[in-house]
N, C-alpha and C positions, 0 to 999 in steps of 0.2 A: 878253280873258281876265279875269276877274271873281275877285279873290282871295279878297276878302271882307276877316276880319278876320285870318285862316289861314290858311297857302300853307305847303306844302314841293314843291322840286324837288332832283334828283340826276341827276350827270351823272359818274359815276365817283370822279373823288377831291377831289368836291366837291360837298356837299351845301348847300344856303340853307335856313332856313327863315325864317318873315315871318309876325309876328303885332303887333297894336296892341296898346300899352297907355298907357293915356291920351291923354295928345296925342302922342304918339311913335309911329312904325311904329319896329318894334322888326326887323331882318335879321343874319340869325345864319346867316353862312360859316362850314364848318367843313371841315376840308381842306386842300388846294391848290388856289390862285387865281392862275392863270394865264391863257394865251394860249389852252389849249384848254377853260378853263371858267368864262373872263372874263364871256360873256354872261350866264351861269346868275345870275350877280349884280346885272349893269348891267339885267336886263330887270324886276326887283321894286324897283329901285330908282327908276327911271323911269317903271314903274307907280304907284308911291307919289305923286312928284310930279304925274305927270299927273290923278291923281285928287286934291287938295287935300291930302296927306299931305307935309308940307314937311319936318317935323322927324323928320329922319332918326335913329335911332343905328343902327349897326354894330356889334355886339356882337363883337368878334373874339377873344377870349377861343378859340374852337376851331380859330381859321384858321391853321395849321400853318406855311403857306408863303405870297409874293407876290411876285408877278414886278414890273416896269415895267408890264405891260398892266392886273395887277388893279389898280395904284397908278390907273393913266388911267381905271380906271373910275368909282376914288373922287372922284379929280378932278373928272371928268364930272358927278357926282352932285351933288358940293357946288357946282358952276356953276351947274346948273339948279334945285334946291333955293332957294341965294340968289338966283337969277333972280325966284322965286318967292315972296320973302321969309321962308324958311326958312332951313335949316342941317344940315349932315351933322357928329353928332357919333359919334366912335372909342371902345370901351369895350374894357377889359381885352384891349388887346393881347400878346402872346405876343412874348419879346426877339427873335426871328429875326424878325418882322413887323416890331416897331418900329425894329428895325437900317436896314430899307429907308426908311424914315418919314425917319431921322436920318441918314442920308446924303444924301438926294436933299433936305431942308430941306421935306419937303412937311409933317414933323407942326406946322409953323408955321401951316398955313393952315387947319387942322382944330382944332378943340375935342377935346383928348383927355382919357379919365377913365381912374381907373384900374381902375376897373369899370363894369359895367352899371347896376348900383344908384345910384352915381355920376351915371352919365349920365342916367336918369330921374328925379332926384330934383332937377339942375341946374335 
């Protein structure tokens, strides 16, 4: 699958979209991030690192909701990212996201901003 610089997919009540700017692949959930729409995320995100794109941000500023499954995806991403000598950074999270972040201690292991702007400009 060849995204280019420009990708959106939709899978009900979740939409990604995935575009570069600058040295950042820039992935924008919006919706609900769960178990039935985990993939729709982890497969652009994985895409990115497979192709030399390390430096992730997550734009989630639109991502409504996230299970344990979407948190494993985020996970996932930043293993192989830094596998890769990159990094998966989190922008303008939404409090019911960042609630799941602060209870499970996962927004320790993530670079979080408080916006998008924030994250591209780190």
């Amino acid at each position: 699958m060849d995204r280019g610089t420009v990708g959106s997919a939709n899978r009900g009540r979740l939409q990604v979209d995935v575009r570069t700017e600058g040295r950042s692949e820039v992935v924008t959930p919006a919706g609900e991030l769960d178990h039935h729409t985990a993939d729709l995320l982890r497969e652009p995100l994985e895409y990115a690192v497979e192709h030399g794109r390390t430096r992730l941000v997550v734009d989630c500023s639109r991502l409504d909701f996230c299970d344990s499954t979407g948190l494993n995806v985020l996970l996932g991403a930043r293993l192989k990212a830094e596998a890769a000598g990159g990094a998966v950074h989190l922008a303008g999270m939404q409090p019911v996201v960042a609630r799941v972040f602060e209870i499970t201690g996962a927004e320790a292991v993530f670079t979080v901003h408080a916006s998008l702007e924030d994250a591209l400009s780190s």
